[in-house]
C-alpha positions in Angstrom: 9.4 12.6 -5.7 9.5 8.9 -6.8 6.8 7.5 -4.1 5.3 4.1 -3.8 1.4 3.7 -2.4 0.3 0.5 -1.2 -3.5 -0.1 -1.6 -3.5 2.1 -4.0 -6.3 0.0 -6.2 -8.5 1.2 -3.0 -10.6 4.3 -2.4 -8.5 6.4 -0.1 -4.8 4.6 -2.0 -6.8 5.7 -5.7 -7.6 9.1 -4.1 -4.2 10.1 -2.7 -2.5 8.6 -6.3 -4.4 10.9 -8.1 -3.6 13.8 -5.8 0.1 12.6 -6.2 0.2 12.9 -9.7 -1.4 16.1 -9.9 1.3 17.4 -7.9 3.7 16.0 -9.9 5.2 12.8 -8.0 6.1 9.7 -10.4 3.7 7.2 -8.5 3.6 3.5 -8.4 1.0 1.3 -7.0 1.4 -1.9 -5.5 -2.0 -3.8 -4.1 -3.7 -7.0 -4.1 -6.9 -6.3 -5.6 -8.5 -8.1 -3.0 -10.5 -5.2 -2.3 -9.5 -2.6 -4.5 -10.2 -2.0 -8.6 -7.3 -2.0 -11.1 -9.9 0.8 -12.9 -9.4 3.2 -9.3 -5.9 3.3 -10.2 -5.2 6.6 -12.0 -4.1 7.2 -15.3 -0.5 8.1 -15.4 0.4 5.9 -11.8 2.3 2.3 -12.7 0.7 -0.3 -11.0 1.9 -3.7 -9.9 0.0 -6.4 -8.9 1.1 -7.9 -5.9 0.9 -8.9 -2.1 2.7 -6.9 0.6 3.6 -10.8 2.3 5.4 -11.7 -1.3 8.9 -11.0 0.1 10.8 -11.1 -3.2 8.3 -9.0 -5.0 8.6 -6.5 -2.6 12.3 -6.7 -2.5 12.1 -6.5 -6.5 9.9 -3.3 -6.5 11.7 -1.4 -3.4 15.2 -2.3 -5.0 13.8 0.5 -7.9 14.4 2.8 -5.5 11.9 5.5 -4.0 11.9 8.6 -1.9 9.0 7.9 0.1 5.9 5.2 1.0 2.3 6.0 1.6 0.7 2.7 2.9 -2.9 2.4 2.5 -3.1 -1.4 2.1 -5.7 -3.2 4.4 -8.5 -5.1 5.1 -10.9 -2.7 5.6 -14.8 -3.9 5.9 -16.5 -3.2 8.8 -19.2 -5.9 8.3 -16.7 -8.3 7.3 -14.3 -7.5 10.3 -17.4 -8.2 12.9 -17.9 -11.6 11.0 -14.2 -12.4 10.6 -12.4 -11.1 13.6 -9.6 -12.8 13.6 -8.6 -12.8 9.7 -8.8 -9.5 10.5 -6.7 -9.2 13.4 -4.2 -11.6 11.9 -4.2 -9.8 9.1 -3.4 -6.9 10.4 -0.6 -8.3 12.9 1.0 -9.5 10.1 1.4 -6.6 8.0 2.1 -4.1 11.0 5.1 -5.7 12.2 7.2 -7.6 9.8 5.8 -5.2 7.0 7.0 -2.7 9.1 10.4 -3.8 10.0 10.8 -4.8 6.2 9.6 -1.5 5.1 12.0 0.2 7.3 15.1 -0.9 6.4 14.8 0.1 2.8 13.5 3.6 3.3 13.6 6.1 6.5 11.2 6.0 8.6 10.4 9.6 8.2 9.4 9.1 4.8 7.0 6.9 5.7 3.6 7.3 6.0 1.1 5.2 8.0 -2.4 5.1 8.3 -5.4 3.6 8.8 -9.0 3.8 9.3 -9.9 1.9 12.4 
């Protein structure tokens, strides 16, 4: 399968990637690197650089075409959150709905997959 992972510069995005490609899925990553590591990002995944709010970047990579999305992209510090409460809750309300709805009418929703640590 042709599959896209958001956050996949992170620990959990890098680790699922990796797992990808060992199974033998063409994988691209798309994150920030706010948080992440270009260097987490396996060997064999194509990566693009990018911010799931840049609208036409999004449109640019989607309209490649995949089979499926495995979004991993978040804020995810715990110390940080308890300092930063509401970057994080904006954050996060941002990217759950109109990343959502944007998301979903490019691929099915069955072939989505979300999670999250919290």
């Amino acid at each position: 399968m042709k599959l896209l992972v958001t956050g996949g510069a992170g620990y959990i995005g890098s680790v699922m990637t990796a797992q990808l490609l060992e199974a033998g899925h063409e994988v691209t990553v798309f994150d920030n690197v706010s948080k992440g590591h270009v260097q987490a990002v396996p060997d064999g995944a194509r990566f693009i650089e990018g911010n799931l709010l840049n609208e036409a970047l999004l449109n640019q990579v989607l309209g490649t075409g995949f089979d499926g999305v495995l979004h991993f992209a978040a804020l995810s510090l715990v110390g940080e959150s308890v300092q930063q409460p509401e970057r994080y809750y904006r954050n996060l309300k941002r990217y759950r709905f109109s990343r959502r709805q944007f998301l979903a009418r490019r691929i099915p929703m069955e072939d989505l997959s979300w999670r999250s640590t919290r």
